[in-house]
N, C-alpha and C positions, 0 to 999 in steps of 0.2 A: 417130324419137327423141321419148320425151315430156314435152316443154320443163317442165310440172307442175312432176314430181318433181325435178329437177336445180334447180329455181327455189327450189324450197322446201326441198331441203338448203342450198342457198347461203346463205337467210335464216336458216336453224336455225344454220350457222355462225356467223353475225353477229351473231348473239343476239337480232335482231327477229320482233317480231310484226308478223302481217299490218299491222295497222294501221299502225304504223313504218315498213312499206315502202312501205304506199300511202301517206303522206305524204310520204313523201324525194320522192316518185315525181309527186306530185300525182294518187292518184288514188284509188280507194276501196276500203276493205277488200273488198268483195264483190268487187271485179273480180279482187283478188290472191288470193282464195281459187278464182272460177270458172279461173283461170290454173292452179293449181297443182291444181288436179281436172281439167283438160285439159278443161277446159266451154267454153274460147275460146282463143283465139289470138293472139297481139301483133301488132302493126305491126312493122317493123322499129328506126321509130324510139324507139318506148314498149319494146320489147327492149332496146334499147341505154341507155335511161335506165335501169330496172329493176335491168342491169346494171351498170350505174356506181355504182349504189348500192347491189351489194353485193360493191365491190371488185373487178369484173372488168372483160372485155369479150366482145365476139363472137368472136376469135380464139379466146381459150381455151376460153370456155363450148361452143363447137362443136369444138374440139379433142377426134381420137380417142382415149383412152386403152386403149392395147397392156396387154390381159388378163395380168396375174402368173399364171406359169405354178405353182403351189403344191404339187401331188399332182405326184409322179414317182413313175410304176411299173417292176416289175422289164424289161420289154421299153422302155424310155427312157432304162436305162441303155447304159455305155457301155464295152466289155470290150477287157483287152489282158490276154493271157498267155503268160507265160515259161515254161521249166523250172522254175524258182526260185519263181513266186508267178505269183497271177492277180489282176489291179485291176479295179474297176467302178467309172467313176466316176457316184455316188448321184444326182447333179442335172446335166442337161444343160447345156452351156453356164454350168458354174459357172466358167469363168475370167472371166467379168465382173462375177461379186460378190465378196463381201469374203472370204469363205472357199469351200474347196472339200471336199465329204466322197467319201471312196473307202471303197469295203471291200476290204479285205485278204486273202488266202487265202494264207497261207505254208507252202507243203511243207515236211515233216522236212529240217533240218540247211542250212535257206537264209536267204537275207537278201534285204532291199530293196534296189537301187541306194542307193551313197549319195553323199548331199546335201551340196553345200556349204553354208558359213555366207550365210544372204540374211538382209533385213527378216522380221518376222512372229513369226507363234506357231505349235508347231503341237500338236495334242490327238489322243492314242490310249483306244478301248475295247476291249479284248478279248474277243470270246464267245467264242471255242474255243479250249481248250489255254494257251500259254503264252509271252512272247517276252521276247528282251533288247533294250532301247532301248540303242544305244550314242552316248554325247554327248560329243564333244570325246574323250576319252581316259578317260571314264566308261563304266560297263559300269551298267543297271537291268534288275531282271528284275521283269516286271508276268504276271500270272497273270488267268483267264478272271476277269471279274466287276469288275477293277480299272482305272485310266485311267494316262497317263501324261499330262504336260502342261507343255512346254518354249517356251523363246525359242530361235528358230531362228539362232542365231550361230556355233556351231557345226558341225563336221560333224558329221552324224549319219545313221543308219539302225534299220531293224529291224531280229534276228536271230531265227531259230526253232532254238535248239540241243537240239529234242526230238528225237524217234523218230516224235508226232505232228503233224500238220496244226495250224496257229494260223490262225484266223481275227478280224479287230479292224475297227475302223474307225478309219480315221484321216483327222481334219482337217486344213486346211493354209489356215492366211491369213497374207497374201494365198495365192489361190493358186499353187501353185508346181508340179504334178504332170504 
């Protein structure tokens, strides 16, 4: 690990200059700059002051940080299909953030499972072809290019009442899928 760089974001957050840290610190601009160019090394104990003064400690500042997983490709998805439709859910292990996106593939003359009323939102895109969102006792029909975009209180699903294939994507937060 190279203590430098992580030392010298920390100061940039705290809005000091070298020289402000080497005096909290007691010590001298040159040494906090050969520090933060990996030119030298701390003590433990001159690390843990260093550190006090810029809001932390050794726990954290040596604490690993689990890499955000950001790019999902088509082999990271995750496929379940029916007679009725095929789902891919877009982000791995999105039932532990705040929404979850799937794509949609709905065969001529079928529907989603459908949903009871929970918490949440949920948000549809259509690229292909055409569907009806049915909400509570409402019937909408959204076409390739358009979105739909509800509070999930109601029951509701998708329908494909064409001849062709509908493909969309559709959100759900919380997750719910």
């Amino acid at each position: 690990m190279q203590l430098g760089n992580k030392i010298k974001a920390l100061r940039h957050l705290c809005g000091f200059t070298q020289e402000e840290l080497a005096n909290r610190c007691e010590l001298t601009k040159g040494y906090i700059s050969q520090l933060e160019n990996d030119l030298t090394s701390p003590s433990i104990a001159t690390l843990k002051d260093i550190l006090l003064a810029l809001g932390t400690n050794l726990k954290e500042f040596f604490k690993e940080e689990e890499e955000e997983k950001i790019i999902f490709k088509e082999e990271d998805f995750i496929e379940k299909e029916t007679v009725d439709f095929k789902l891919n859910w877009l982000v791995t292990n999105a039932q532990k953030n705040m929404m979850e996106p799937i794509l949609v593939e709905l065969n001529p003359h079928k529907k989603t499972e459908q949903d009871f009323p929970h918490e949440g939102e949920e948000f549809g895109y259509v690229l292909l072809g055409a569907v009806v969102v049915h909400l509570g006792g409402k019937k909408y029909k959204c076409q390739k290019g358009e979105s739909f975009y509800y509070t999930a209180s109601k029951t509701h699903y998708v329908e494909n009442v064409s001849d062709k294939p509908a493909k969309f994507i559709w959100v759900s937060t919380p997750p719910a899928f």
